[in-house]
C-alpha positions as CSV (number, residue, x, y, z in Angstrom):
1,X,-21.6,17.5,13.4
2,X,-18.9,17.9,10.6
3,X,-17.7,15.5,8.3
4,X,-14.4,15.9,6.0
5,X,-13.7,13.5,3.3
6,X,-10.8,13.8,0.6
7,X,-9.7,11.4,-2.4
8,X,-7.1,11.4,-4.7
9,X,-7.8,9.2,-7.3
10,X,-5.3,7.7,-10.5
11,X,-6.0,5.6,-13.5
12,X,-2.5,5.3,-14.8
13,X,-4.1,3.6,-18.1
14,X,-6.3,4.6,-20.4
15,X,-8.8,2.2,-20.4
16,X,-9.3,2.5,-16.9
17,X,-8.4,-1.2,-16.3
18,X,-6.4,-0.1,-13.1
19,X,-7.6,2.1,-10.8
20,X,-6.2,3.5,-7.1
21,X,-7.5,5.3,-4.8
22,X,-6.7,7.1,-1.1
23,X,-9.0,8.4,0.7
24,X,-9.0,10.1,4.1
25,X,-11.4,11.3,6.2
26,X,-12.7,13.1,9.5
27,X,-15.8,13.5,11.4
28,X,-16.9,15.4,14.8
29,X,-20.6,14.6,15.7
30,X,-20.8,17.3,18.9
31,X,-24.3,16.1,20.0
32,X,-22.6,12.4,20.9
33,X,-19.2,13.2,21.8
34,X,-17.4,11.1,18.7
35,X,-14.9,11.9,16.5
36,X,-12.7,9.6,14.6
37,X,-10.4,9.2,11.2
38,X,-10.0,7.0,8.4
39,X,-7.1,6.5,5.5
40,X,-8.3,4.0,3.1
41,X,-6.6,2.8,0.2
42,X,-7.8,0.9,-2.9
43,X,-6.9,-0.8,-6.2
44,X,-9.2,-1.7,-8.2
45,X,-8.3,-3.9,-11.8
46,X,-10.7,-4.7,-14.3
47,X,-8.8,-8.5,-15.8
48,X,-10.5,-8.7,-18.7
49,X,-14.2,-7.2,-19.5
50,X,-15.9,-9.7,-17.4
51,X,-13.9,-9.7,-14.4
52,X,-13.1,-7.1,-11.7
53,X,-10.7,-7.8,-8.6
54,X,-10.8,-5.5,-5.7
55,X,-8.7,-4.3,-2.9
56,X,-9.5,-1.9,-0.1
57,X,-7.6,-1.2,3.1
58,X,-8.6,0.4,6.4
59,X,-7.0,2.0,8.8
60,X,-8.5,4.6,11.5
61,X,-9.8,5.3,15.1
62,X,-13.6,6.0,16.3
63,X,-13.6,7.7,19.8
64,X,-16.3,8.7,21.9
65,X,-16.3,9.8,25.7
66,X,-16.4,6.3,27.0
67,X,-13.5,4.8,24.8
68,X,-11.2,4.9,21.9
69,X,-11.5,2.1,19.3
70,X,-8.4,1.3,16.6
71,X,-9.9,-0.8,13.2
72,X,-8.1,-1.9,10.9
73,X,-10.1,-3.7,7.9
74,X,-8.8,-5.5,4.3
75,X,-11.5,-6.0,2.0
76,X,-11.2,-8.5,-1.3
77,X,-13.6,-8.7,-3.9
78,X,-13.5,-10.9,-7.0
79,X,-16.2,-9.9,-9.3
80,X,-18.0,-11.6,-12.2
81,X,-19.8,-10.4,-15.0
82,X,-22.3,-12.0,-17.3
């Protein structure tokens, strides 16, 4: 099986407070018969030094020799720090 995976990554700032990301990736597992892609994009801001809000999207397909499946998945995080 092979598995690809590439990221380009910015933090326009230079505190890091805002991050983005996208990401893409391939796999081809021989043994099972799957293959499948993914594009993923994510933002990631850091409010204040106690509070982190995320956003990830993805988008990609999963195959195998019985059927071919789309996704399609937003993720939002609020995150606090104590």
């Amino acid at each position: 099986s092979t598995e690809q995976r590439y990221f380009v990554n910015w933090t326009p700032f230079r505190d890091g407070t805002l991050y983005l990301s996208v990401g893409y990736g391939r796999f081809d597992d021989t043994d099972n018969e799957e293959e499948g892609w993914s594009l993923t994009p994510t933002l990631r801001w850091q409010i204040n030094p106690k509070t982190l809000l995320s956003l990830e999207y993805a988008l990609g397909e999963q195959e195998d020799r019985n059927e071919a499946v789309d996704f399609e998945n937003i993720s939002l995080g609020l995150r606090f720090f104590y």
